[in-house]
N, C-alpha and C positions, 0 to 999 in steps of 0.2 A: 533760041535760048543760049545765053553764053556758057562756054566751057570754064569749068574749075580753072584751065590753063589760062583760060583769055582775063580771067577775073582777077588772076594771079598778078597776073602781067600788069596790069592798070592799078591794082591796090601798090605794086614796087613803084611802080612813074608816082603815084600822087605819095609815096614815102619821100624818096627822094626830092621831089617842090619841096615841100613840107621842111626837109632837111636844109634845103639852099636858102631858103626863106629864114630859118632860124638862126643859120650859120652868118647872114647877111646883118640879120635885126639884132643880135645877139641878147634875147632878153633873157628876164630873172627866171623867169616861169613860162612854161609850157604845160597846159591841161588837155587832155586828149581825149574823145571817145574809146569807147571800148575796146581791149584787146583779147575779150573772153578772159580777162583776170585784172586786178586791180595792181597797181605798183606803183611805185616813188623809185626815184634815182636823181643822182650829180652829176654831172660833167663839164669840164670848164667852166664853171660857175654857174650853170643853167637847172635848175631843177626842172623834170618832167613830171606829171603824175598823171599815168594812166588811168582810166575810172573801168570797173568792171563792167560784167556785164550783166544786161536787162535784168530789172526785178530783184535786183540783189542790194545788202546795203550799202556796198562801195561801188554802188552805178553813177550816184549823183553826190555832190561835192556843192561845198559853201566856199566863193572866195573871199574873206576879207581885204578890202581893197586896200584899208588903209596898213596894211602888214604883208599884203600877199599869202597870208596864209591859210592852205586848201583845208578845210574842213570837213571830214567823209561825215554824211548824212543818214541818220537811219531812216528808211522808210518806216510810214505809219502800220504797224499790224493791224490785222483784222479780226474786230471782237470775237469772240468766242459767244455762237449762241446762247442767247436766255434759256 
C-alpha cells in the first residue's frame, strides 16, 4: 500500500505537468477536480475553479461554452418521506 509520503510525492509531479501544460496553452479557463474545497481565482489572465468536494453542491459545475462561464450546480435533494 502506498505511503501518505509516496502519495504526496506523485500528486506535486502531476501539479507541476498540469502547471507546464497551462503555462505552455495559456488558456481562459481552467476547471479542476476536487481540492476538498470549492474556489475561483485569476492569474495572468487565466481563471481557475476548483470544484469541491464529493456530495456537496459546488462538486459539480455547468460550463457554458459559448461564454465560458462555470456555473456551480446544486445537487438534487432528497424528498423527505411521506
Amino acid at each position: 500500500m502506498p505511503t501518505f509520503e509516496a502519495d504526496e510525492r506523485t500528486s506535486a509531479q502531476v501539479r507541476r505537468l498540469l502547471a507546464q501544460v497551462v503555462e505552455a496553452i495559456c488558456p481562459k479557463l481552467v476547471v479542476h477536480g476536487h481540492w476538498h474545497h470549492a474556489y475561483e481565482t485569476e492569474r495572468h489572465g487565466i481563471t481557475t475553479k476548483g470544484l469541491d468536494c464529493d456530495n456537496t453542491n459546488r462538486a459539480v459545475a455547468v460550463l457554458h461554452l459559448d461564454t465560458l462561464e462555470v456555473e456551480d450546480w446544486s445537487l438534487p435533494r432528497p424528498r423527505p418521506p411521506a
